[in-house]
N, C-alpha and C positions, 0 to 999 in steps of 0.2 A: 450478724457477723459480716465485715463486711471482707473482700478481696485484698490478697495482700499486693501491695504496688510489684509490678515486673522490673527486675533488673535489666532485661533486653531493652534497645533502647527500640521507641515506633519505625515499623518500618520506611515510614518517611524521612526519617534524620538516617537511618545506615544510608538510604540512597542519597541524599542529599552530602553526606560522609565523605563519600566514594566520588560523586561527581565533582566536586570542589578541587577532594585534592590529585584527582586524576591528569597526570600529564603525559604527551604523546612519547615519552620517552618510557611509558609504564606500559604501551600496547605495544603488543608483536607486529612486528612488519606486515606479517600476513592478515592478521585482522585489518590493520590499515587500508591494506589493500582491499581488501574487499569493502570497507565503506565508502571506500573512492570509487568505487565500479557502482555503490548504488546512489551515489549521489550523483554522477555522469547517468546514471539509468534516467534516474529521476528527471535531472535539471534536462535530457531530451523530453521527456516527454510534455513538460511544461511548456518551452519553449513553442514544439510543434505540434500542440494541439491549444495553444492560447486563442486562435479564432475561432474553435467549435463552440456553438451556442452557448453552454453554459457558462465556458472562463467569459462571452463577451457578457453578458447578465451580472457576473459579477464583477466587473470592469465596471459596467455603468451605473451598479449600486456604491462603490466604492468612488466612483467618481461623479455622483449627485447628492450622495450621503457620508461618503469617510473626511476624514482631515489632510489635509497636503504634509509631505513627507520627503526624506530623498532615498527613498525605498525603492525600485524600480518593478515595477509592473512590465516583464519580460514579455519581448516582444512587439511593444509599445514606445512610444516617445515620452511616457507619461510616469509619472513619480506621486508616492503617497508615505501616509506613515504605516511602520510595520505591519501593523495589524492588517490595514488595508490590503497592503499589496501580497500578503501571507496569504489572506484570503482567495484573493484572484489566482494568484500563482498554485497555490494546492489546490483548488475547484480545475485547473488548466491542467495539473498535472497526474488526479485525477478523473480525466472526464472521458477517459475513452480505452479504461482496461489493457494499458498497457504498464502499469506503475508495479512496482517492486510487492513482494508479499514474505510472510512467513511460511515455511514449508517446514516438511516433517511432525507436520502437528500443531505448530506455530502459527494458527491461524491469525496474522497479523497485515496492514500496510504499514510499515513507517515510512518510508521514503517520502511519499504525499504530505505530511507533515511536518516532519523533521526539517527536510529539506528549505522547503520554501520559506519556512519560519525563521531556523536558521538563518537562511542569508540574506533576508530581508533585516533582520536586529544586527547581524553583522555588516550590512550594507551602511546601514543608520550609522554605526559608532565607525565607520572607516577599517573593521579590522582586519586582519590577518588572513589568509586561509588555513594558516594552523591551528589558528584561535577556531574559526570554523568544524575546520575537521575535528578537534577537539570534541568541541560541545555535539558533533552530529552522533560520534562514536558512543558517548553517553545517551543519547537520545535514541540511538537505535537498538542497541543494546539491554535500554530500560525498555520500550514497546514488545522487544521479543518474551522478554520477560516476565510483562504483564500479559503477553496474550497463553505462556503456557501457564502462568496461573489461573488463568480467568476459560479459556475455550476450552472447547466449542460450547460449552453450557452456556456461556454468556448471548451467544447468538441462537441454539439451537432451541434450547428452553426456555429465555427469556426475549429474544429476538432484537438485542440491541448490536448496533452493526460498531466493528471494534476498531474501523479505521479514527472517528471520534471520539469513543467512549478512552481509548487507548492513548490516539495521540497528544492528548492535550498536559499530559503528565511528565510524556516524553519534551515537547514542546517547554513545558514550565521550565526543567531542567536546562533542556539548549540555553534560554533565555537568560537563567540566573547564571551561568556559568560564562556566557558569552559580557554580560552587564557585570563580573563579579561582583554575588550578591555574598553577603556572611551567611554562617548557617542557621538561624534562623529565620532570616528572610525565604531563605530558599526552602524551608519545612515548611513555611503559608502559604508560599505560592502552590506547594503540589496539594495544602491543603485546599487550598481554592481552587484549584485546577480540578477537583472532585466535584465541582458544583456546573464546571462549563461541560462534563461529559456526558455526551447525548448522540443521541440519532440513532432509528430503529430503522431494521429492515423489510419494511411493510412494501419499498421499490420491488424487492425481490417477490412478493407475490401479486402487487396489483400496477406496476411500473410507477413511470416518475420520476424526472432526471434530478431529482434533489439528493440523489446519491452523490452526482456529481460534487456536490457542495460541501460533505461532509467532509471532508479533508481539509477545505478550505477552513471551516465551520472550526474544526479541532485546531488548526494552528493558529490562527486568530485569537480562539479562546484560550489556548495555552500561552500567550504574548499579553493576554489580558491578566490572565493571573498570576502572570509575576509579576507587572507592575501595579497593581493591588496590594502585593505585597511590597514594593515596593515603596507605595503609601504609605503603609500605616496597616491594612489590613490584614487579621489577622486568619486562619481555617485552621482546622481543630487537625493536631500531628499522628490521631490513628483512622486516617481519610482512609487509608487501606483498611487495615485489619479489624477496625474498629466495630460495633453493633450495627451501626448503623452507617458503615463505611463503603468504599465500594468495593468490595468482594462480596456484602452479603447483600450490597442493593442490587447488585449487577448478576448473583451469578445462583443457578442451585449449589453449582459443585465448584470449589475452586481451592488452591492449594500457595496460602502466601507466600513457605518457603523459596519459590520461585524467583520473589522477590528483593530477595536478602541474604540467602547461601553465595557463600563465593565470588562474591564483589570483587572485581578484583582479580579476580586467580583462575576463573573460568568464564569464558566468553559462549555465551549462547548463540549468538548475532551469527557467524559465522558458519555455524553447522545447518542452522534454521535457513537461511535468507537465500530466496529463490526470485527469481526474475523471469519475465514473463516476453517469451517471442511471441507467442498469439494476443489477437484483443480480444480477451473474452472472462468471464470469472475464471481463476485460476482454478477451480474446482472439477473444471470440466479437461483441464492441460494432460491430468493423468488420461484420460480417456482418446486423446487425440493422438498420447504418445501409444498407448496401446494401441489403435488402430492402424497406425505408422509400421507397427510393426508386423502387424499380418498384409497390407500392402507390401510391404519390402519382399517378401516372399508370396505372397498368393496374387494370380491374377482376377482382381473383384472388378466385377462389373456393376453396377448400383441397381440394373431392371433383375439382377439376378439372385437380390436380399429378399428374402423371404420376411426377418424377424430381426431386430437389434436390439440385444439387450446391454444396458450398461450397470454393469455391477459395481457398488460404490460403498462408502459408508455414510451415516444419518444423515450428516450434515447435508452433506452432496446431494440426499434426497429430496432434503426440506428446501435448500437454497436454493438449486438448479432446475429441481423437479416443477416447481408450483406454475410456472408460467404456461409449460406446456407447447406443444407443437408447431403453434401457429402465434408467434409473436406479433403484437400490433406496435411496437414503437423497437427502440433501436438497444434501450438496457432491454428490453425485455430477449430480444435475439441474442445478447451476449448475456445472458444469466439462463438461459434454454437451453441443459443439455440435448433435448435431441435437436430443434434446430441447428448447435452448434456441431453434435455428430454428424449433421447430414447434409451442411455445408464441405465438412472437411469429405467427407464420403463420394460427395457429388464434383465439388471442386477443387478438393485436394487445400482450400486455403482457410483460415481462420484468420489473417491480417487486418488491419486496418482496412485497408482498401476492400478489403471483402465481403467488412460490414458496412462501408461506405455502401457500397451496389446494392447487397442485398433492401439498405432503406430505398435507396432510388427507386427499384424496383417494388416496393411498399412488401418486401417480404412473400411475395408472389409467386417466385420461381418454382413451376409446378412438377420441378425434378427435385429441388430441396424438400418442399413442402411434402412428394409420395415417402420417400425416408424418411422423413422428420415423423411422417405421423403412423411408421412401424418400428418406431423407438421403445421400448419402455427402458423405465430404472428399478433396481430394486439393492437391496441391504443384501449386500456378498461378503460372509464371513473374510474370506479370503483377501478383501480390500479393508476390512473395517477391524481395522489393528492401529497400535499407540504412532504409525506412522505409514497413513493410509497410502493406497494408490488405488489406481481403476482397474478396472477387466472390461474389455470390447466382446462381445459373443454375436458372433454372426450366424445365423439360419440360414443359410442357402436352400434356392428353391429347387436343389436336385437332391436334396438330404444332408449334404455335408453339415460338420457343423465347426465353425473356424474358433476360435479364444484364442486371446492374449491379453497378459497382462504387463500395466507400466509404471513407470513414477514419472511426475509430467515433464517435458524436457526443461531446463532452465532450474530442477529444482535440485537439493543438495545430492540425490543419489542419480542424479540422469541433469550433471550441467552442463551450463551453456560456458565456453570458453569466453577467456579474456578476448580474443581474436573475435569474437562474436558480438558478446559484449557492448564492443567497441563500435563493430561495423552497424549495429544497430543504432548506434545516437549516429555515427557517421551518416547513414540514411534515413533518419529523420528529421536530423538537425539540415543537412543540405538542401532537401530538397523545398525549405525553407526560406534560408538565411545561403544558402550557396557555402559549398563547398571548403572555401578557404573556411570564412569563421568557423566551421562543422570541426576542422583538423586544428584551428587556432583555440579551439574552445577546449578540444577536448586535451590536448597537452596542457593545457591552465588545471583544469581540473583533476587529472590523473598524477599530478604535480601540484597538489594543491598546499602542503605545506611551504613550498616556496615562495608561493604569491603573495606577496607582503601585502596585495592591498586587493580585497573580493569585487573591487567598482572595476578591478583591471576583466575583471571577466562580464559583468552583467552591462559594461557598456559597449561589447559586443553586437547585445539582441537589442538595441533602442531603436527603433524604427521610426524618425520624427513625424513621419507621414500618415502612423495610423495610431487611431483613439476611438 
């Protein structure tokens, strides 16, 4: 006997359904708005960290190995085809833990993906910035999506890291939507976009900047698999749901309907999507926002900690825990909860610049390093709920004993304003590219439906002088 065929249709055709006939005149202002703050999040961090190691590694792979294009490789004089410069720009735009996440549960990045992908296949076809924002609002929207279907089991019990496993789905979409693909086309591509998703979080317990890449890795591969389909190539339309799909290759526990209730009519992206003022795994943000707050009121002196415990849930255990006190390279100090507690403890900073020094100094500082190594973590009922946050517990060595708890700043229930927001690409797009482009950049962007043409913003950051 065999099954009787389902009248639903594969989750891959509703999404592919919905993205097609999606137009900006179908999303609320407010959602809008908020994909404009994460694409300006984003396109700073790309921008100003394009000369850290890793974007150059992938600059010179993409320029000894890719194909010429008029893609632009941001920050550079230099031009490739999409996939190339998607690569470089997501590896830039994630290489130093300051890029967009999902919060409230939503363990997700889109931005790192979305983005760069985005406007590299919109760069190629001359389009729009509404045509852009379009395709990004579906691409982010779909990533949140699939990350409350799929986490934390995806990463915690299988350990595959979901900024790639995620974005390249998200990615396929942007692409068929920005190329208008028919619906078919566009149900192969996310079926092939199942085959380019990958990359595990083995960085988070033995380092390894290949994390950096993954972002890159995912929009790249999601610009591959539309135009596969694009060809002629075909991937099988229950890539989700299916036996052998990715829900059951990817996850113990996962729940499809996530990905197909309310297309349309209920925006996840919005409630979920949190941005990130420290550099560091966002895991640890609830923890630094707790701490923030028995500073604001307690005067702590750091010889005067007895004990720090940070109270979390699984995830934050497995992810942050594994490195331990005493980091040897630079992800590993930013995936360190207690290093990162004992940075903020010690210096009050977790910014870029603060893990800048702490590598200078080869992680030595042997006032981080006595804190870092009376840290522990453990599983606190109290954070480890459908919509976690941290607890700080201080030991004083005259008996007190201090708590608090947070949700991290920048995230849905403790955020960061638009005024923020902003001053933040402000200050890392300047101190870069100067000032004027930082305020010319960021009006194109927060205005990006009116930009009739995306080459008026990324020729910008062309710098003919550096390759």
């Amino acid at each position: 006997m065999t099954d009787e065929p389902s009248s639903i249709p594969p989750v891959a055709q509703q999404l592919a359904e919905w993205a097609l006939a999606l137009q900006l005149r179908d999303v609320d202002a407010a959602v809008l708005e908020r994909v404009k703050l994460h694409i300006l999040d984003q396109f700073g961090a790309e921008v100003s960290c394009c000369d850290l190691p890793a974007p150059r590694i992938a600059q010179a792979y993409v320029t000894q190995f890719g194909r010429s294009g008029p893609a632009s490789i941001l920050g550079s004089g230099l031009q490739a085809d999409a996939e190339g410069a998607a690569f470089v720009n997501g590896t830039a735009g994630s290489s130093f833990e300051i890029d967009d996440y999902g919060g409230n549960g939503a363990y997700a990045h889109p931005g790192c993906v979305v983005v760069p992908a985005g406007l590299a296949v919109a760069e190629t076809l001359g389009a729009s910035g509404a045509s852009l924002l379009r395709a990004a609002t579906v691409g982010f929207e779909t990533i949140i999506r699939l990350a409350l279907a799929t986490m934390p089991s995806m990463l915690l019990e299988r350990g595959f890291h979901q900024t790639g496993a995620h974005g390249v789905f998200g990615v396929a979409l942007v692409t068929a939507m920005l190329e208008q693909y028919d619906l078919e086309t566009t149900v192969n591509a996310l079926g092939i976009a199942g085959s380019h998703a990958s990359g595990t979080t083995e960085y988070s317990q033995s380092g390894g900047e290949v994390k950096r890449a993954h972002a890159g890795i995912g929009a790249a591969g999601g610009i591959r698999s539309a135009r596969l389909a694009r060809l002629g190539l075909s991937g099988p339309p229950t890539i989700f749901e299916g036996r052998r799909g990715f829900l059951q290759a990817f996850c113990n526990a996962h729940d499809a309907r996530f990905l197909h209730e309310q297309l349309g009519s209920h925006w996840h992206f919005p409630e979920r999507a949190a941005l990130k003022p420290h550099a560091s795994c966002a895991l640890i943000h609830h923890h630094f926002a707790a701490y923030d707050k028995l500073r604001a009121t307690q005067a702590i002196a750091p010889d005067d900690i007895e004990e720090v415990v940070l109270g979390c849930e699984p995830l934050t255990l497995v992810h942050t825990g594994a490195t331990g006190p005493r980091p040897m390279d630079i992800v590993g100090a930013q995936f360190s909860a207690e290093y990162g507690i004992a940075m903020r403890i010690v210096n009050g900073r977790n910014d870029v610049g603060a893990y800048l020094d702490a590598e200078a100094d080869n992680f030595q500082n042997p006032a981080v390093a006595a804190i870092a190594a009376r840290v522990r973590l453990e599983v606190d009922p109290e954070c480890a709920t459908q919509i976690p946050k941290g607890k700080v517990t201080l030991h004083m060595r005259d008996g007190k004993i201090l708590s608090a708890t947070a949700y991290a700043l920048g995230s849905p229930f403790n955020p960061l304003s638009r005024c923020d927001i902003e001053q933040k690409y402000l200050d890392l797009v300047g101190r870069s590219f100067g000032d004027e482009t930082a305020r010319t950049s960021l009006g194109l962007l927060m205005n990006l439906e009116e930009v009739e043409d995306v080459r008026q913003i990324t020729r910008l950051f062309a710098r003919p002088g550096r390759s």
